[in-house]
C-alpha positions in Angstrom: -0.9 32.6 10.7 -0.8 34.8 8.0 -2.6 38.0 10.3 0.2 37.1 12.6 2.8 37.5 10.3 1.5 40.9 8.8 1.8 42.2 12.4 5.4 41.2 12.8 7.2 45.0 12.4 10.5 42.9 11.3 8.9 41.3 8.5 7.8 42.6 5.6 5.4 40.6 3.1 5.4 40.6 -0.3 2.4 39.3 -2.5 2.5 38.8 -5.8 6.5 38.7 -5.9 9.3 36.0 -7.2 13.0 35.8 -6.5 14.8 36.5 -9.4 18.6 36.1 -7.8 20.3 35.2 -4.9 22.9 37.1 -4.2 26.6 36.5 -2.3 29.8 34.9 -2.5 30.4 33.1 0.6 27.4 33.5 2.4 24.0 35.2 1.2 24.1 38.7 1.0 20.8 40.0 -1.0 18.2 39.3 -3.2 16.9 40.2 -6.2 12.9 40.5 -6.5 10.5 40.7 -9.0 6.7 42.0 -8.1 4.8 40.0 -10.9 2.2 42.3 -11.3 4.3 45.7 -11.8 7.3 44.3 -13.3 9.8 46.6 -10.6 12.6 44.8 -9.9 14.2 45.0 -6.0 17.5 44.6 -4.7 17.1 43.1 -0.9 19.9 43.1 1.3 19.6 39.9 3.6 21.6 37.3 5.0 18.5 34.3 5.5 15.9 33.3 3.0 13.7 30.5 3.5 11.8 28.8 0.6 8.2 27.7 1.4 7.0 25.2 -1.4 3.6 25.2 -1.2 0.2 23.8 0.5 -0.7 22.0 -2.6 1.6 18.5 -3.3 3.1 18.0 -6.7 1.0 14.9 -7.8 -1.3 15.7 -10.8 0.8 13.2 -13.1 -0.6 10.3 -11.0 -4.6 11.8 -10.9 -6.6 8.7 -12.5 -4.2 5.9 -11.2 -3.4 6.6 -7.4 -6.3 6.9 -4.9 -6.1 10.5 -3.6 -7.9 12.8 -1.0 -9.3 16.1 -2.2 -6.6 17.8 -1.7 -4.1 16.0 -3.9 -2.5 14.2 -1.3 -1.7 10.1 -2.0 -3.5 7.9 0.2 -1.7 5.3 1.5 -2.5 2.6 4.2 -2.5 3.7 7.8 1.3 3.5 8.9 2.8 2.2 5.7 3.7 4.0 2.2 1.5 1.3 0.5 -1.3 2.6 -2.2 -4.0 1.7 -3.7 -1.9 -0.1 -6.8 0.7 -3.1 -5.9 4.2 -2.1 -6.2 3.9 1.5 -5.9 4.7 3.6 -2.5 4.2 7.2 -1.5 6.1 9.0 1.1 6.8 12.7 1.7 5.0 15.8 0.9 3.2 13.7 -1.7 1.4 11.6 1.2 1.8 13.8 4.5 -0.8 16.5 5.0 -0.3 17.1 8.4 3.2 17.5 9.2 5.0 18.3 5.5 8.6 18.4 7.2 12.0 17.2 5.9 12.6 15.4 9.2 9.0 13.2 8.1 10.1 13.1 4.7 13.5 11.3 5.8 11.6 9.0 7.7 8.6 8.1 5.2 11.2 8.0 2.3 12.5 5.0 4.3 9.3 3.4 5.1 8.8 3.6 0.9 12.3 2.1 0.7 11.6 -0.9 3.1 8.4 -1.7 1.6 9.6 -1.3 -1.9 12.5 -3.5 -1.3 9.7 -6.3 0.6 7.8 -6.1 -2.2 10.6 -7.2 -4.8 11.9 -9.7 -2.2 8.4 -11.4 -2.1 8.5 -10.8 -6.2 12.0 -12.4 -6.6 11.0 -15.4 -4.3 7.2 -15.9 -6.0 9.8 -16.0 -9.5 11.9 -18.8 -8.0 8.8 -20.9 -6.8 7.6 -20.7 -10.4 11.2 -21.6 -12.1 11.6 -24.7 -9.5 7.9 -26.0 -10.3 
């Protein structure tokens, strides 16, 4: 993908570089770069910028207590958000290595939501058991 971009004579690709500003009023209008090795500063003219977040998910903090593949991503069982620990759910870019979309996200943010709130139904119902015995 990335020798296909490089050939694209529209597009031009900038390693090692950060965006330091976006730029316009009512719409975009430019953008303000940073090469990180150099330190020169660019002023882009543009009207579209799209923000890829990464390959890598965000999960460190829960290394050691959620079951994980060797990529980082949380492992769940097969078509739920359930993990390895009782009560906690994964959805998202923290679970999905395959299609990492907002469209998935939506979708497995609700499957975490509908299992979460099974889980403290079951929880609220196990509680009343216990108070009636």
């Amino acid at each position: 993908m990335q020798k296909r971009v490089e050939m694209l004579p529209n597009i031009e690709v900038m390693w090692n570089t950060q965006t330091v500003e976006l730029l316009g009023i009512e719409g975009l209008g430019g953008v303000v770069v940073k090469h990180n090795k150099t330190g020169q500063v660019r002023t882009l003219g543009v009207t579209g910028f799209f923000v890829a977040i990464g390959h890598k998910p965000n999960t460190d903090i829960f290394k050691g207590y959620l079951d994980m593949d060797e990529t980082g991503y949380i492992t769940t069982v097969p078509g739920s958000s359930l993990t390895n620990i009782k009560g906690v759910f994964a959805c998202g870019d923290a679970q999905d290595h395959v299609y990492r979309q907002a469209v998935t996200n939506a979708g497995t943010g609700c499957m975490a939501a509908l299992d979460a709130e099974r889980f403290l139904m079951e929880r609220k119902i196990e509680i009343i058991m216990e108070d009636n015995q």
